[in-house]
C-alpha positions in Angstrom: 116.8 107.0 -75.9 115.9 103.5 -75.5 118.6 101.6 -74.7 120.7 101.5 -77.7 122.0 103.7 -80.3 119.2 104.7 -81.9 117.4 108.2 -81.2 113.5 108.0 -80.6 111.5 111.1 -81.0 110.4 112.2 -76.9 106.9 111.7 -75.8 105.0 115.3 -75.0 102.6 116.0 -72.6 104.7 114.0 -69.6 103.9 110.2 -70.8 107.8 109.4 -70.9 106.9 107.1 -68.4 104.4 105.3 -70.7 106.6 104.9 -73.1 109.0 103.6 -71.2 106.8 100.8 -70.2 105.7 100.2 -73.7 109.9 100.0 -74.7 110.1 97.4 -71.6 107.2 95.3 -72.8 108.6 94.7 -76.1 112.3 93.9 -74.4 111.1 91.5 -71.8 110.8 88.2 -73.0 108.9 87.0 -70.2 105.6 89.8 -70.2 102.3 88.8 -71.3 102.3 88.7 -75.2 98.8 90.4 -75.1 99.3 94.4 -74.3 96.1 96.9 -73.8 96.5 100.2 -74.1 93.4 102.0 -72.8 91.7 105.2 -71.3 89.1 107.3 -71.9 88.6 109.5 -75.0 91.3 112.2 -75.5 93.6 109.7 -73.3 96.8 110.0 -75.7 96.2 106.2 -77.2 96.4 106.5 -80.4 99.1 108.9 -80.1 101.3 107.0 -78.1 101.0 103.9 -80.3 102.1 106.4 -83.0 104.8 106.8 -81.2 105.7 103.4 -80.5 105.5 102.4 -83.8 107.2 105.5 -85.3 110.0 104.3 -83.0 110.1 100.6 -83.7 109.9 99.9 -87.3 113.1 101.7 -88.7 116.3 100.1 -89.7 118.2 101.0 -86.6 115.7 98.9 -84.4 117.1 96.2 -82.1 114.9 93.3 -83.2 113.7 92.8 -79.3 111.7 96.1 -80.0 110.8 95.4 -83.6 107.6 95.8 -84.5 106.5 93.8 -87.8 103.2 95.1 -88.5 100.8 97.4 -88.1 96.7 97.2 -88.5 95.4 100.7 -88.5 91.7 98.7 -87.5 89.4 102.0 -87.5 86.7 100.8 -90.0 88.1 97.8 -90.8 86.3 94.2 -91.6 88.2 91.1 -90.7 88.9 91.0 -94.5 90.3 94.0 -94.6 92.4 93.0 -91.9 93.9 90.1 -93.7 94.8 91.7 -96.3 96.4 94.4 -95.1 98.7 92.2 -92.3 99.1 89.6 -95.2 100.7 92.6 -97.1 102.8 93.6 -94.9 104.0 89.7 -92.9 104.8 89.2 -96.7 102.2 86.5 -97.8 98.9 86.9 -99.9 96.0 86.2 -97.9 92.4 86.1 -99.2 91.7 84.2 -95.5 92.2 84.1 -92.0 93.3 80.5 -92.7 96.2 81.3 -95.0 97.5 84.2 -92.8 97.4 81.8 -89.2 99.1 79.1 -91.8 101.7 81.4 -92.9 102.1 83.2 -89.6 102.8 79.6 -88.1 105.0 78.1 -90.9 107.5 80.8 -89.5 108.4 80.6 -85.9 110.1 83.6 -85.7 108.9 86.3 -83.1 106.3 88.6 -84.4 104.8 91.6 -82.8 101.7 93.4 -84.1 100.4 96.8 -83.4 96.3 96.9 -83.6 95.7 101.2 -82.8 92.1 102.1 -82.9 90.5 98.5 -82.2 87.5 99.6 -80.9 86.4 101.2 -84.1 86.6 98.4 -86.1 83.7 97.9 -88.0 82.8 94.7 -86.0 85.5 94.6 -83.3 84.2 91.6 -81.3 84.4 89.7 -84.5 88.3 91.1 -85.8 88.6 89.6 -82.1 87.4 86.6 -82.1 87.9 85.6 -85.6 91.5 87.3 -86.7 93.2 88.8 -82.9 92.6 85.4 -81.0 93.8 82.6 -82.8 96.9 84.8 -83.5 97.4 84.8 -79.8 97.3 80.9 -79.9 100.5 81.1 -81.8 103.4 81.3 -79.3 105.4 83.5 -80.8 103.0 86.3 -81.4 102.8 89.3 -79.9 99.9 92.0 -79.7 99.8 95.5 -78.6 96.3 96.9 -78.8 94.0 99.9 -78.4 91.3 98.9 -76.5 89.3 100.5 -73.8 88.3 98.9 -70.2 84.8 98.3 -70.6 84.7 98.4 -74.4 83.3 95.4 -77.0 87.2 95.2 -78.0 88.0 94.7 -74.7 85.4 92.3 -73.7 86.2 90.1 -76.8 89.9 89.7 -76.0 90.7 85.9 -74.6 90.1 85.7 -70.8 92.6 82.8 -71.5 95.4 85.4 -71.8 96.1 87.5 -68.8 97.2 91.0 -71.0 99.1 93.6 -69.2 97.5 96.7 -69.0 98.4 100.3 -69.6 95.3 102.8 -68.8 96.2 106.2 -69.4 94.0 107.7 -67.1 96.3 106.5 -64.3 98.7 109.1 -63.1 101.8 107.3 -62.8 101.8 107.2 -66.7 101.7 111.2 -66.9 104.4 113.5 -64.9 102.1 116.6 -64.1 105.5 119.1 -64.3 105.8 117.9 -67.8 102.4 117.9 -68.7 101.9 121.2 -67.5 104.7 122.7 -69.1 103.7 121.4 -72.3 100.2 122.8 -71.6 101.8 126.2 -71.3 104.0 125.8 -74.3 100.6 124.7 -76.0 98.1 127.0 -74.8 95.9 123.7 -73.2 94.2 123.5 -69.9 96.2 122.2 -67.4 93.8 121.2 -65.3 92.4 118.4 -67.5 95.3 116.7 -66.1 96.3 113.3 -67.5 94.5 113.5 -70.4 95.9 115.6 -73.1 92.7 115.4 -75.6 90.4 117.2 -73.2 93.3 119.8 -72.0 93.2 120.8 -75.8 90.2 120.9 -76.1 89.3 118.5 -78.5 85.6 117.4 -79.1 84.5 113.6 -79.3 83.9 113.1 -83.2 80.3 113.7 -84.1 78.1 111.0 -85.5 78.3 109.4 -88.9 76.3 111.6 -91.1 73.2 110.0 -92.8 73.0 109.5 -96.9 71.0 111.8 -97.7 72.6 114.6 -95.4 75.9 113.0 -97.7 74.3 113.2 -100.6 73.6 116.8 -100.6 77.3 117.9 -99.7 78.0 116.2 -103.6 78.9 118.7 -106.5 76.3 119.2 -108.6 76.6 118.1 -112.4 75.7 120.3 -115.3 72.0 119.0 -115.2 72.1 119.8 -111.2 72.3 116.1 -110.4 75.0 114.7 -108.0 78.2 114.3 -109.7 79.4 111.4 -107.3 82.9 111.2 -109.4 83.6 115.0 -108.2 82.6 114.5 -104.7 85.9 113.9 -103.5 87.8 110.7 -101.6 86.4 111.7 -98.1 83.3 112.4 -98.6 82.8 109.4 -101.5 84.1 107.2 -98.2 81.6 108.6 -96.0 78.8 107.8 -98.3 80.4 104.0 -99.1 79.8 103.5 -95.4 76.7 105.3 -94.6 75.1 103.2 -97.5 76.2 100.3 -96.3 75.1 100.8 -93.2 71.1 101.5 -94.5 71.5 98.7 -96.3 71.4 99.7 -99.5 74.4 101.0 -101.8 72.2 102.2 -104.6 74.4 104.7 -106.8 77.2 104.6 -105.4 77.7 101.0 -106.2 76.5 101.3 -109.7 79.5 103.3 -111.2 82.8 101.0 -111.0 84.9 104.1 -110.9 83.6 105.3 -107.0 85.0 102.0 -106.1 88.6 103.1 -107.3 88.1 106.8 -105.6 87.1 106.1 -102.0 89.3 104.9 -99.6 89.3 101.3 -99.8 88.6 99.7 -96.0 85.2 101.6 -96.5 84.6 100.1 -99.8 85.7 96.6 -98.9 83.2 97.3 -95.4 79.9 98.1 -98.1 80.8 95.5 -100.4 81.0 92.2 -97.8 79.0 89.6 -99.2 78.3 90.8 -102.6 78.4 89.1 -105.6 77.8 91.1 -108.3 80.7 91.4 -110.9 82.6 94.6 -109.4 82.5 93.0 -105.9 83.6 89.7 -106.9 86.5 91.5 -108.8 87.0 93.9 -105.4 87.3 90.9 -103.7 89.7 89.2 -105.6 92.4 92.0 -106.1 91.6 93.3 -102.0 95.5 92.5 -101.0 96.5 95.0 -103.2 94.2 97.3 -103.5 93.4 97.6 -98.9 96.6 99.8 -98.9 97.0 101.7 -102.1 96.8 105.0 -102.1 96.2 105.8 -105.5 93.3 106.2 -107.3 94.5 105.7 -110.7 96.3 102.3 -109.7 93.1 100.9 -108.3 91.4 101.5 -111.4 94.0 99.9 -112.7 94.1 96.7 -110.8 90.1 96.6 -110.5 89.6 97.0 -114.3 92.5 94.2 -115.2 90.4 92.1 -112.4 87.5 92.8 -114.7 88.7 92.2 -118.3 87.3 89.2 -119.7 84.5 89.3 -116.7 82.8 92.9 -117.6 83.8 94.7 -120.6 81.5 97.5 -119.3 82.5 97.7 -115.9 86.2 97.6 -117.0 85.6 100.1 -119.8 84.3 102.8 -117.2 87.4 102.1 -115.0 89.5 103.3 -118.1 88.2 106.6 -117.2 91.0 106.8 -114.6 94.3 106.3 -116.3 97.1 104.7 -114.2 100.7 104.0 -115.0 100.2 100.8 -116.3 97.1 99.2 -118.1 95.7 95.6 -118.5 95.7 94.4 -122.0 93.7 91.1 -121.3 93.1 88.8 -119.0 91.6 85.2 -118.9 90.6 84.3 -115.1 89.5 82.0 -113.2 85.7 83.1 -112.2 85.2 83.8 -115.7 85.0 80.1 -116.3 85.7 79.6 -120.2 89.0 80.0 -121.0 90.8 79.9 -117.9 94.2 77.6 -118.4 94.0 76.8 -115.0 97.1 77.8 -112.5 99.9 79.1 -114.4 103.3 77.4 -112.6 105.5 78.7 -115.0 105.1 80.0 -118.5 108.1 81.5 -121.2 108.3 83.9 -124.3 108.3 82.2 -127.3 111.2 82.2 -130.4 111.0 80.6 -133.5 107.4 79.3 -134.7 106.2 81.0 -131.1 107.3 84.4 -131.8 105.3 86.7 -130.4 103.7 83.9 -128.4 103.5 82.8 -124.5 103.4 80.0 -123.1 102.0 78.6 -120.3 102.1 75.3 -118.2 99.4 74.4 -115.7 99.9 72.3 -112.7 99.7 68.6 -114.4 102.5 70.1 -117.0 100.2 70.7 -120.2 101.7 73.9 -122.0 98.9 75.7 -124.0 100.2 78.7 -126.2 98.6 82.0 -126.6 99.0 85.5 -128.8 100.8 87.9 -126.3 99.5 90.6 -127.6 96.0 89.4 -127.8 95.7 86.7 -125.3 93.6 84.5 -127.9 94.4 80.8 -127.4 96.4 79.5 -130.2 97.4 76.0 -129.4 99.4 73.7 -127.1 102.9 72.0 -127.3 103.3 68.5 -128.2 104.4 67.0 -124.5 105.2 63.3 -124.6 104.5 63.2 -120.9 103.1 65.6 -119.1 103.7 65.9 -116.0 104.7 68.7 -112.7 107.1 71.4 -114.6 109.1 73.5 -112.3 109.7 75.9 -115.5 110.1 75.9 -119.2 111.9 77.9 -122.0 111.9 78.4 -125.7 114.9 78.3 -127.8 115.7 80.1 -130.8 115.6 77.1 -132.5 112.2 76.6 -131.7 112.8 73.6 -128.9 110.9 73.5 -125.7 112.9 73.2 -122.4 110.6 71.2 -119.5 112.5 71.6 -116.5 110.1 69.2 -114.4 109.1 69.3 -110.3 112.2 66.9 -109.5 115.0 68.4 -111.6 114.8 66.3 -114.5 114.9 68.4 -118.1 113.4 67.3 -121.0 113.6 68.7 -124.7 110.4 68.8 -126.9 112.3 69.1 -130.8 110.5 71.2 -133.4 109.2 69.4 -136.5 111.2 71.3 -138.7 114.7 72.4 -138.6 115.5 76.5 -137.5 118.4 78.6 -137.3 119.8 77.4 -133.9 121.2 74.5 -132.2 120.2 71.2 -133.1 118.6 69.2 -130.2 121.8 66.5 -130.2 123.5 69.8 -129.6 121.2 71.2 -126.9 121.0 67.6 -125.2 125.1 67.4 -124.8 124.7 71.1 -123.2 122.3 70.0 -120.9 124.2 66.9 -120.1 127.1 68.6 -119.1 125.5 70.9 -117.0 123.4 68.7 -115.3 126.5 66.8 -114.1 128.3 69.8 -112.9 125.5 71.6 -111.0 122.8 70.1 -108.1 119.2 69.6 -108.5 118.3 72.2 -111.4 115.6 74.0 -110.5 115.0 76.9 -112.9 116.0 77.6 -117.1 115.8 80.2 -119.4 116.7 80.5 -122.8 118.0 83.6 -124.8 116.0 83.5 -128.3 117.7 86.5 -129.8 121.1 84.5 -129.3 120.9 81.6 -131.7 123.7 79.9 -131.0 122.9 80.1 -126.9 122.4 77.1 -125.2 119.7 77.8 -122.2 121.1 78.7 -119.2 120.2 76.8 -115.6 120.2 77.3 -112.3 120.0 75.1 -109.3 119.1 74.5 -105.3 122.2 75.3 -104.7 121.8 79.0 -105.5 124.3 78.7 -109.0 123.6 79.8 -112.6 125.1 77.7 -115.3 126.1 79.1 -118.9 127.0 76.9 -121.7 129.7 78.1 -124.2 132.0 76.2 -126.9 131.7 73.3 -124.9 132.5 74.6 -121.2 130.1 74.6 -118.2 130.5 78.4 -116.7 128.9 77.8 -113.0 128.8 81.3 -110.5 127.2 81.3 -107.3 124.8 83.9 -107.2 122.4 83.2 -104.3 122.2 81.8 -100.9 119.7 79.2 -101.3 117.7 77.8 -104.5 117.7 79.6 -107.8 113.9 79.9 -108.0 113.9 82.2 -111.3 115.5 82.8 -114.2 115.8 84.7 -117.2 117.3 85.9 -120.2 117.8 88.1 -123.2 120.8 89.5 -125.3 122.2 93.5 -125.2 123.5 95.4 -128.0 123.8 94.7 -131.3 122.6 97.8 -132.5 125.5 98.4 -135.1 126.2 96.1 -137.8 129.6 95.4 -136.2 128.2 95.4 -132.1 128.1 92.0 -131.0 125.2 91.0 -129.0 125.9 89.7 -125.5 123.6 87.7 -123.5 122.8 89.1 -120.1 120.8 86.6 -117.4 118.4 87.8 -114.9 118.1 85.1 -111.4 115.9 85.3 -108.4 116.0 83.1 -105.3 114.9 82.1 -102.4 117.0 84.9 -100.6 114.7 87.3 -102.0 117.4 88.7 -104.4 117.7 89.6 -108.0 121.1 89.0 -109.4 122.3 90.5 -112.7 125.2 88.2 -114.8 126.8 88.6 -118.0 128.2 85.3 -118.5 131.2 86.7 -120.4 132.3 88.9 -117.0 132.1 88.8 -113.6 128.6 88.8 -111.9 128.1 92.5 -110.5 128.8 92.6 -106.6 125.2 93.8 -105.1 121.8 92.4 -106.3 119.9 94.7 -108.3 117.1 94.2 -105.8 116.5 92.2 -102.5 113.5 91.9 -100.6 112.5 90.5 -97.2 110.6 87.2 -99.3 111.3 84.8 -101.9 111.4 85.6 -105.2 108.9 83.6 -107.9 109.1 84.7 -111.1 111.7 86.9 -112.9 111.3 87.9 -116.9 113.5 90.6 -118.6 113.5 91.8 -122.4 115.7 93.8 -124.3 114.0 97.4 -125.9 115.0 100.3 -127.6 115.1 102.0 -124.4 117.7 99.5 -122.8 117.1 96.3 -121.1 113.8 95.7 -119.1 113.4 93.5 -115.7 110.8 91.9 -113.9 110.7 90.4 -110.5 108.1 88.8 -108.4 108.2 88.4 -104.7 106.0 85.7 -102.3 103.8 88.5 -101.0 102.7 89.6 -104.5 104.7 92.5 -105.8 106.1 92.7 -109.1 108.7 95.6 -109.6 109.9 96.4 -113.1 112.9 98.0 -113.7 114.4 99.3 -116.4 118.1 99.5 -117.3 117.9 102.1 -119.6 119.5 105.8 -119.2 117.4 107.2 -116.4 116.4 104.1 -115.2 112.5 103.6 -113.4 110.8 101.4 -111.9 107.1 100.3 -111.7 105.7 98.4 -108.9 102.5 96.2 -108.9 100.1 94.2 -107.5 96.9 92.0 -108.9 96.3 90.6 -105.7 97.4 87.1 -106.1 101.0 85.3 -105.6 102.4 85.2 -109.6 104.1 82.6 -110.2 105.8 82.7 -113.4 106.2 86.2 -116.1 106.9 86.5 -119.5 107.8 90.0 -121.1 107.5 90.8 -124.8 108.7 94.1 -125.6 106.9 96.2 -122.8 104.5 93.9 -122.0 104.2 91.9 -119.2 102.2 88.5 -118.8 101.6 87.4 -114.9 101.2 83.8 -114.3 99.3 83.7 -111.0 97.1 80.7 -109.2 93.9 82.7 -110.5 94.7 84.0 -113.9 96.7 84.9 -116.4 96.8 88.5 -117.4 98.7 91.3 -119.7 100.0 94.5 -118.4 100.9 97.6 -121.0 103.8 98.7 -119.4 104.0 101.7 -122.2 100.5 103.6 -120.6 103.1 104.1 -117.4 106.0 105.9 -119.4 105.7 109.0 -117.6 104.4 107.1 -114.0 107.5 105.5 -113.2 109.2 106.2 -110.2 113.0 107.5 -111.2 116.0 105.6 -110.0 117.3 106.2 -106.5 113.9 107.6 -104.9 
């Protein structure tokens, strides 16, 4: 017990005391923000940082013992770091520069666990390049693995005095404990402190060489090495043993070994490359560092690769996923890249079955959903900065630009839906009634629906027979919104609009403007949201939500519910869904998901 209400697992072998003074480093505002654990091998390190973190990262944790992340650094390239703390501080981050950015844009105390530092695969340089300017940030805190005398060690600032924990001293281990737990083990209590040694455990041998690797691969039906068979451990082992001669030869040359080792040792082999898989590795690394599927990072690796590689991204097909790219059109594959997409919208009316999307100076260029083939652009008097964008049934074009200000773009011929005097005098109304807007969607199967609005002040506006409907759904800006209409499957079931928000709370709010909004979000996560979409299928209502650090989670509404979650490896900034697919918006592409390849991969409701 640690001071609160909370229970922690006990420490074996007699290191209560070193716990203890782990507990009291984290509570005491006034300790060095720089903690070494160290000791020789077998010393309990990574064990007791187990521990710690086991103990410190559940819900019932008082936030002076929180711990906020956790870099696992055996193997691990400062890279590989990035990614993986960018993942989990809630920010993409292809840099060191982005993460120190984002880590100082938030003041808030922040207190990261680093076991293992002195396997790193370079650990002077995760020091000096990733672990040290963090430490220039006053509100960080680091707890690391590091032994006295090590290249970790040596690396850390001599600017920051750390405190010290070294496991071979004997005040951190009580010898009754640690020799009854001997007995109750079967260890040797005479390798008192050191519980490694008193079990008997072996230093780890020697990386094997690749050709001692290569021989412990399958054979395939011609008696060659069947590299796809050989299994995520020993696939791993051969990532980094060729990497370390220098040369990756085979293993390399098939895309799918990237998608079955474990990724820190691919993202170790492939530093520097810049051949097509690579660049594509490299791209997608925030979320691919931690995933611990195989089929999802084919998934992510072959939708980085569509448009780029049709062979590479053919052979990742191999691995089916729950989801799969449709198309793509990205950045590094120069032609055809619509630059950042801010926002983008489904189309209605002479866009069916279209999306479009708006780059950063406010052009909107349209393209086949289903295809992704550029079909042409709206008509924009003045383009500039949108914030978002919608399509009505009627065929108008809703800019919502980067200071609030909407603007309708009128179709050239009359549709079924209001008239633009009629959409103006909606959005008049609820521009007076609400603050700055600062999102908009429109509900095409609804063709009398005005588009709905939301603002900075965290309310969603709905426009009906002349009346402003205003609820307040977030705390904080509105900074998505979307909508669709439920029902309607009978010739006499009216259809009813249903409107999908996300803000800067990091909710997702659910409202059927003709009842009250539901109590509880449908989701809320620890970071903004930036993009929702939703779409109405024969299954039951679909909904998509993006979050700052790159997720998207889709959730259907259906009988038996599910949900998929996702990453590309880049912020996306605005969605569109069409039936089951799912068009990201992000800073470096646009690209397609198949949500229908996942049917049976979704996670049910509840787990």
């Amino acid at each position: 017990m640690a001071g609160n209400a909370r229970w922690i697992p006990p420490l074996a072998a007699g290191r209560r005391a070193a716990g203890l003074a782990l507990l009291g480093w984290l509570d005491d505002p006034r300790a060095p923000r720089l903690c070494r654990v160290s000791g020789p091998p077998g010393a309990g390190k990574s064990h007791l940082l187990a521990w710690l973190v086991g103990g410190c990262t559940t819900a019932e944790t008082p936030d002076a013992q929180r711990i906020h992340a956790v870099l696992p650094a055996a193997g691990v390239t400062v890279r590989g770091a990035v990614w993986t703390l960018g993942q989990q501080l809630g920010v993409v981050a292809h840099g060191v520069g982005p993460l120190l950015e984002a880590l100082a844009a938030d003041d808030r105390r922040t207190v990261i666990c680093v076991p293992e530092l002195d396997s790193a695969a370079d650990p002077g340089r995760l020091v000096s390049e990733l672990l040290d300017p963090m430490l220039e940030l006053a509100h960080v805190r680091l707890v690391v693995e590091a032994s006295t005398g090590g290249q970790a060690a040596g690396a850390l600032p001599a600017a920051v005095t750390p405190a010290v924990l070294e496991l071979d001293d004997l005040q951190w281990t009580d010898r009754a404990r640690f020799t009854a737990w001997c007995a109750e083990a079967g260890a040797d209590a005479d390798a008192y402190p050191l519980p490694g040694p008193a079990l008997g455990l072996a230093a780890p041998p020697p990386p094997a060489g690749a050709a001692e690797l290569i021989a412990r691969v399958p054979r395939g039906a011609e008696g060659s090495p069947d590299l796809r068979a050989a299994g995520e451990d020993l696939l791993s082992e051969l990532w980094t043993a060729a990497a370390d001669a220098g040369d990756l030869g085979p293993v390399a040359a098939d895309p799918l070994l990237y998608a079955l080792a474990r990724p820190v040792a691919v993202t170790a082999a492939t530093e520097g490359r810049a051949d097509p898989v690579a660049l594509a590795w490299d791209a997608a690394g925030p979320a691919l560092i931690d995933e611990p599927d195989p089929a999802t990072r084919a998934a992510v690796l072959r939708t980085r690769l569509l448009g780029v590689d049709p062979a590479a991204a053919s052979a990742l097909a191999a691995l089916p996923g729950a989801w799969s790219g449709r198309w793509a059109r990205w950045r590094r594959a120069g032609r055809g890249w619509p630059g950042p997409a801010v926002t983008m919208a489904a189309g209605a009316a002479q866009y069916v079955s279209q999306v479009l999307v708006a780059d950063p100076g406010g052009s909107v260029r349209c393209y086949d959903a289903a295809t992704g083939r550029r079909l042409g652009a709206v008509a924009v008097p003045s383009p500039r900065p949108l914030r978002a964008l919608a399509v009505t049934a009627g065929g108008s074009v809703v800019l919502l630009d980067a200071w609030g200000g909407a603007e309708l773009v009128a179709p050239a011929e009359s549709r079924p839906g209001l008239e633009p005097h009629q959409l103006s005098e909606a959005l008049e109304q609820i521009s007076s009634d609400a603050e700055e807007l600062s999102a908009v969607a429109a509900l095409g199967p609804l063709p009398k629906a005005a588009p709905a609005f939301g603002d900075t002040a965290g309310s969603v506006y709905w426009y009906e027979d002349g009346e402003v409907i205003g609820e307040r759904l977030h705390r904080g800006p509105v900074t998505a919104l979307a909508g669709t209409a439920t029902g309607g499957h009978g010739l006499s079931d009216p259809e009813v609009p249903l409107l999908v928000s996300g803000g800067l709370d990091g909710a997702v709010r659910l409202w059927g403007p003709e009842s009250d909004p539901m109590a509880e979000p449908s989701d809320r996560r620890g970071c903004p949201v930036t993009a929702v979409a939703v779409s109405s299928t024969a299954a039951g209502p679909l909904v998509a939500a993006a979050w700052a650090d790159g997720l998207v989670r889709v959730r259907s509404l259906g009988r038996g519910g599910g949900v998929h979650d996702l990453r590309l490896g880049s912020e996306v900034w605005s969605m569109a869904l069409t039936g089951t697919l799912l068009t990201l918006g992000m800073p470096d592409g646009v690209a397609a998901i198949d949500l229908r390849a996942g049917a049976g991969g979704a996670r049910p409701e509840g787990r």
